[in-house]
C-alpha positions as CSV (number, residue, x, y, z in Angstrom):
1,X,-19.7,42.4,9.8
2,X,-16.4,41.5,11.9
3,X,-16.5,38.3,10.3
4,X,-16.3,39.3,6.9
5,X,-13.3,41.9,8.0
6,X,-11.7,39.1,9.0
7,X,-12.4,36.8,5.7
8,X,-11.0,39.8,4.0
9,X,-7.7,39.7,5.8
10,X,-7.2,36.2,5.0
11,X,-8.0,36.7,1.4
12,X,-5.8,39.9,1.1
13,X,-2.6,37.6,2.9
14,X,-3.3,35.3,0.3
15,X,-3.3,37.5,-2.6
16,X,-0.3,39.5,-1.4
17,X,1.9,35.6,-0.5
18,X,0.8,35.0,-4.5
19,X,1.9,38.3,-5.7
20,X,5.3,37.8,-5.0
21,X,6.1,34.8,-7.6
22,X,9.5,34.7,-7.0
23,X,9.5,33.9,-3.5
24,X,7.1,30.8,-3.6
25,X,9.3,29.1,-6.5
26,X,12.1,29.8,-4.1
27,X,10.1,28.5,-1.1
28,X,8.6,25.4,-3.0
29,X,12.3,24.7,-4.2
30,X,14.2,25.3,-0.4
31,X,11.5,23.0,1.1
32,X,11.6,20.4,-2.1
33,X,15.4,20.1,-1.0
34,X,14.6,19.6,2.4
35,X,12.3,17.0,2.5
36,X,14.4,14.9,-0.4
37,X,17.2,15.0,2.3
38,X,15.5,14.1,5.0
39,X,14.0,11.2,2.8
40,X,17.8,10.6,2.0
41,X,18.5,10.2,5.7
42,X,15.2,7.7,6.2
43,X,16.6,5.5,2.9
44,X,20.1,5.2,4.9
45,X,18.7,4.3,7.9
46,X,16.6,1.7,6.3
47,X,19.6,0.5,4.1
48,X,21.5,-0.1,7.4
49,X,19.0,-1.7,9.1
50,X,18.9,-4.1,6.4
51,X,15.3,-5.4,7.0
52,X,12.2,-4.0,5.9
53,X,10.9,-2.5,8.6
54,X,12.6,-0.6,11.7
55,X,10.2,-0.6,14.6
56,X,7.2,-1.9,12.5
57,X,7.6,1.3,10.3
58,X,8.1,0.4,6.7
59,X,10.1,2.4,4.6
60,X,7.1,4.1,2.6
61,X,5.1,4.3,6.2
62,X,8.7,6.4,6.8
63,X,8.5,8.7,3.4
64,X,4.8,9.6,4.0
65,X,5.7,10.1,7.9
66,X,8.2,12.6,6.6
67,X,6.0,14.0,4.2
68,X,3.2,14.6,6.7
69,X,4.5,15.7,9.9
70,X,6.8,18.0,7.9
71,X,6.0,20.6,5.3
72,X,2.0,19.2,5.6
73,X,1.6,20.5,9.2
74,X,4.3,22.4,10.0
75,X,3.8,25.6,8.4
76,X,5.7,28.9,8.7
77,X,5.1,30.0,12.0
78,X,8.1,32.4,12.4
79,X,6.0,34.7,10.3
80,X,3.3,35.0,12.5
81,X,5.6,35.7,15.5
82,X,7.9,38.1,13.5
83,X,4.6,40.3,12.7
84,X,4.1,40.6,16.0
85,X,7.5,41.9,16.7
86,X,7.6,44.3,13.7
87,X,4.0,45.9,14.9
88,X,5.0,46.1,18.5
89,X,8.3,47.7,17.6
90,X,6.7,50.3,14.9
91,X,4.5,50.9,16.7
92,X,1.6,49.4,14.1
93,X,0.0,47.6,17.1
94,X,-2.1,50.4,18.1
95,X,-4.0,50.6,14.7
96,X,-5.5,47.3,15.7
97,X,-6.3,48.5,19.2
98,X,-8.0,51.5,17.6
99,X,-10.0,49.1,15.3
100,X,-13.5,47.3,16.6
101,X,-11.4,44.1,16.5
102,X,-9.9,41.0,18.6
103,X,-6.0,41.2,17.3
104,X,-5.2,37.7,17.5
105,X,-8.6,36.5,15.7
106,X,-7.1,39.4,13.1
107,X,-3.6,37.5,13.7
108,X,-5.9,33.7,12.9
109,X,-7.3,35.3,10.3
110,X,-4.6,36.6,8.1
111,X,-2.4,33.5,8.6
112,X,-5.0,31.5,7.8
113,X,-4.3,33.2,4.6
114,X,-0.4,32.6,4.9
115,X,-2.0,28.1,6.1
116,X,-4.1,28.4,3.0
117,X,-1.1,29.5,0.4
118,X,1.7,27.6,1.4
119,X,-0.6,24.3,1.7
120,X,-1.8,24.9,-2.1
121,X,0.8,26.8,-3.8
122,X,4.1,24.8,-1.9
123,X,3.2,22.1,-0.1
124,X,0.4,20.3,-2.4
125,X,3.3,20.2,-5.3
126,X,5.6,18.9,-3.8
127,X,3.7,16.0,-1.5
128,X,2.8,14.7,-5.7
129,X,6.4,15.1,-6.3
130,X,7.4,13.4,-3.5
131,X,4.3,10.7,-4.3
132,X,5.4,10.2,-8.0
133,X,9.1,10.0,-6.7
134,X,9.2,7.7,-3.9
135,X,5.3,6.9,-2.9
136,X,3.2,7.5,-0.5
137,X,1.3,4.8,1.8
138,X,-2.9,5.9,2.1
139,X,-4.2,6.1,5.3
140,X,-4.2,2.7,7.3
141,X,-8.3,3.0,7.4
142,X,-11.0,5.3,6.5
143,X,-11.1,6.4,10.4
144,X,-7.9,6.9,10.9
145,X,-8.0,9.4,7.1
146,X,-11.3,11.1,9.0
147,X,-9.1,11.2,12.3
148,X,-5.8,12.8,10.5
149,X,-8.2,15.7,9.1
150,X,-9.4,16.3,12.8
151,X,-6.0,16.3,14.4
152,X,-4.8,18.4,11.3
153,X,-7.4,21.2,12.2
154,X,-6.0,20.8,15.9
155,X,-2.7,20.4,14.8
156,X,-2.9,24.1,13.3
157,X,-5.2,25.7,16.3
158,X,-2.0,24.6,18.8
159,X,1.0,25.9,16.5
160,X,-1.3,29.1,15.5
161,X,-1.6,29.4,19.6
162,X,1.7,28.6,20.7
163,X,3.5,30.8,17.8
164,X,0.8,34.2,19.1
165,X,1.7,33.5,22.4
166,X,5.7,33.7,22.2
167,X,4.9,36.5,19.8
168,X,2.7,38.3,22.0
169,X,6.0,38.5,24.9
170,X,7.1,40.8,22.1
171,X,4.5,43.6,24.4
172,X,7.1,42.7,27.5
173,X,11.5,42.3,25.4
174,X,10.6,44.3,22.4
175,X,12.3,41.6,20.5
176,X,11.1,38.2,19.2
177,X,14.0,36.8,17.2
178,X,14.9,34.9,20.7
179,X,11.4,33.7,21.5
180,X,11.3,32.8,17.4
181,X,14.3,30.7,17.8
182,X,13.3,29.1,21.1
183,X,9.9,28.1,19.9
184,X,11.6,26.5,16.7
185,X,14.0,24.7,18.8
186,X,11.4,23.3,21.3
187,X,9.1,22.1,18.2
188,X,12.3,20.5,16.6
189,X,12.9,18.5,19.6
190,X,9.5,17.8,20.8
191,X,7.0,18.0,18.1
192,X,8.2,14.7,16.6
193,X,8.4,16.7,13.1
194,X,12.3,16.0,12.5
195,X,12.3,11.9,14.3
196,X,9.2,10.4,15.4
197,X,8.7,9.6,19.1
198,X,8.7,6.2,19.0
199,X,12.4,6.8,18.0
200,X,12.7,8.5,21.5
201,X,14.4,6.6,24.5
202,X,11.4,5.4,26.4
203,X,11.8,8.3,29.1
204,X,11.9,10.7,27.0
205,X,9.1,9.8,24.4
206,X,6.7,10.1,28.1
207,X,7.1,13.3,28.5
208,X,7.3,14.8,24.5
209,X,4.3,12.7,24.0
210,X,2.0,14.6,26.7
211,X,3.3,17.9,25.5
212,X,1.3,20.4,23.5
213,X,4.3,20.5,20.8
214,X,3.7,16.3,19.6
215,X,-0.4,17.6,18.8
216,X,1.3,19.7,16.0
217,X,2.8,16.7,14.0
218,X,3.2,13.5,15.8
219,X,0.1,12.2,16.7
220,X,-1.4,13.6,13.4
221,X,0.9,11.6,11.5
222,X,1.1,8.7,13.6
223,X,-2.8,8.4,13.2
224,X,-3.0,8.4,9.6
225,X,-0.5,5.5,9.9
226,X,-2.4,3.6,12.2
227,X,0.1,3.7,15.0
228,X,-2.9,4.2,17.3
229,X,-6.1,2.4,17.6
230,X,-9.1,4.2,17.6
231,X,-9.6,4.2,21.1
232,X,-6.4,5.5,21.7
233,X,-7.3,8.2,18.9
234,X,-9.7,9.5,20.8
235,X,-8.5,10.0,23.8
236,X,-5.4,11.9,22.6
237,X,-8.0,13.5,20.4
238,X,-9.5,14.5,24.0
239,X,-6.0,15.3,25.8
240,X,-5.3,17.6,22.3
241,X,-8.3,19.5,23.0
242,X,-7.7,19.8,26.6
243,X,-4.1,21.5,26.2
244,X,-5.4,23.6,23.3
245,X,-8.2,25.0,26.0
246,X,-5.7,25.4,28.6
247,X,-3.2,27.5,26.1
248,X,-6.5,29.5,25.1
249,X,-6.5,30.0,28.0
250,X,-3.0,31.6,28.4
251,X,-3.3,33.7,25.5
252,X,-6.9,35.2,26.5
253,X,-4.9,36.4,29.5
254,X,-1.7,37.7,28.3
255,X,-3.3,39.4,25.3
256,X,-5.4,41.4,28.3
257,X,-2.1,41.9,29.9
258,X,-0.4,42.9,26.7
259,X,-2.8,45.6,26.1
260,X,-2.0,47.2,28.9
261,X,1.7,47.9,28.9
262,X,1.7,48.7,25.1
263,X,5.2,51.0,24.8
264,X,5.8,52.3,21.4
265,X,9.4,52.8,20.0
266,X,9.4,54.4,16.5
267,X,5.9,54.8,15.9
């Protein structure tokens, strides 16, 4: 039974992101424009390097690098942590404490919904734009393609986690627009989404690369383009799964926290 509820929340997310036509044209268009300038930047940077590849990164290998680790796995995770904020600070929480069910598997579940629309309705469009456009390389072997879909799956569990758990300190500051802002600027820096991290001085591509933040798009996308063997897949494939446990972890115990020092303003 509670798994159909929650199938029905992601459906009903889904229908109610498609209702609104307006705002997907204007989302597919605002994200359209963003990944055409960041391909602009990648075409300049090749045009100055003069040479075909930079770092053993062709200039396609680049496109479909930008492609990938941006609108494909990054989706809109500010919603998530904004609906958290909203229902602490209206008070809507506690009509999910009142129900027979887990709020953030009810938080998974509806954006799921939110994954599921964007990655049809937005982002499918325009990676065939893009494709037709510029091209796109194919995965550099049928196990690193299999490996990409695996780290995509765990790609989404870690931003769905670390998005719920900086919106679930909403229970404790009542706010989230600063913990929305901070998460955004940490992925920006250190999820390799914006530069990869073999663009990162050596020191600093160390430490991004063993944090939870380069499972949501760099290794994803650096597997599809074969910049790791298959052994090395694997055991960042491991590492991913270990982190995602350990910020299971985390959220397990600050949801139980949370519950307890519920304070409603306005509801």
């Amino acid at each position: 039974m509670r798994s159909a509820a929650y199938a029905a929340f992601t459906v009903r997310t889904f229908q109610t992101r498609l209702a609104y036509r307006n705002a997907v044209w204007a989302a597919a268009f605002g994200d359209l424009v963003f990944i055409f300038a960041r391909i602009a930047i990648w075409i300049s940077v090749y045009g100055a390097a003069s040479g075909a590849t930079v770092d053993g990164v062709s200039l396609p290998e680049a496109i479909t690098y930008a492609v990938l680790a941006g609108p494909v796995l990054y989706w809109d995770f500010s919603r998530l942590i904004n609906e958290v904020g909203n229902a602490v600070q209206t008070g809507d929480v506690t009509v999910m404490l009142l129900r027979p069910l887990h709020y953030p598997a009810y938080l998974l579940a509806s954006h799921f919904g939110n994954f599921a629309f964007q990655l049809l309705l937005i982002v499918l469009p325009i990676t065939v734009i893009v494709g037709l456009t510029y091209g796109l390389v194919a995965p550099a072997s049928l196990f690193h393609g299999l490996a990409f879909l695996a780290f995509w799956a765990l790609s989404f569990a870690m931003l769905f986690t670390l998005a719920t758990l900086a919106g679930l300190l909403a229970f404790w500051l009542m706010t989230v627009f600063a913990l929305e802002w901070f998460l955004m600027s940490l992925m920006t820096l250190l999820s390799g989404g914006l530069v990869p991290l073999w663009l990162f001085p050596g020191w600093l591509a160390a430490i991004a690369g063993h944090l939870p933040f380069a499972w949501v798009s760099y290794y994803p996308s650096a597997i599809y383009l074969g910049r790791l063997d298959a052994i090395q897949a694997l055991i960042y494939f491991g590492i991913g799964l270990g982190w995602l446990a350990v910020l299971l972890a985390g959220l397990a115990w600050l949801w139980s926290r949370a519950r307890h020092r519920l304070i409603v303003q306005g509801g």
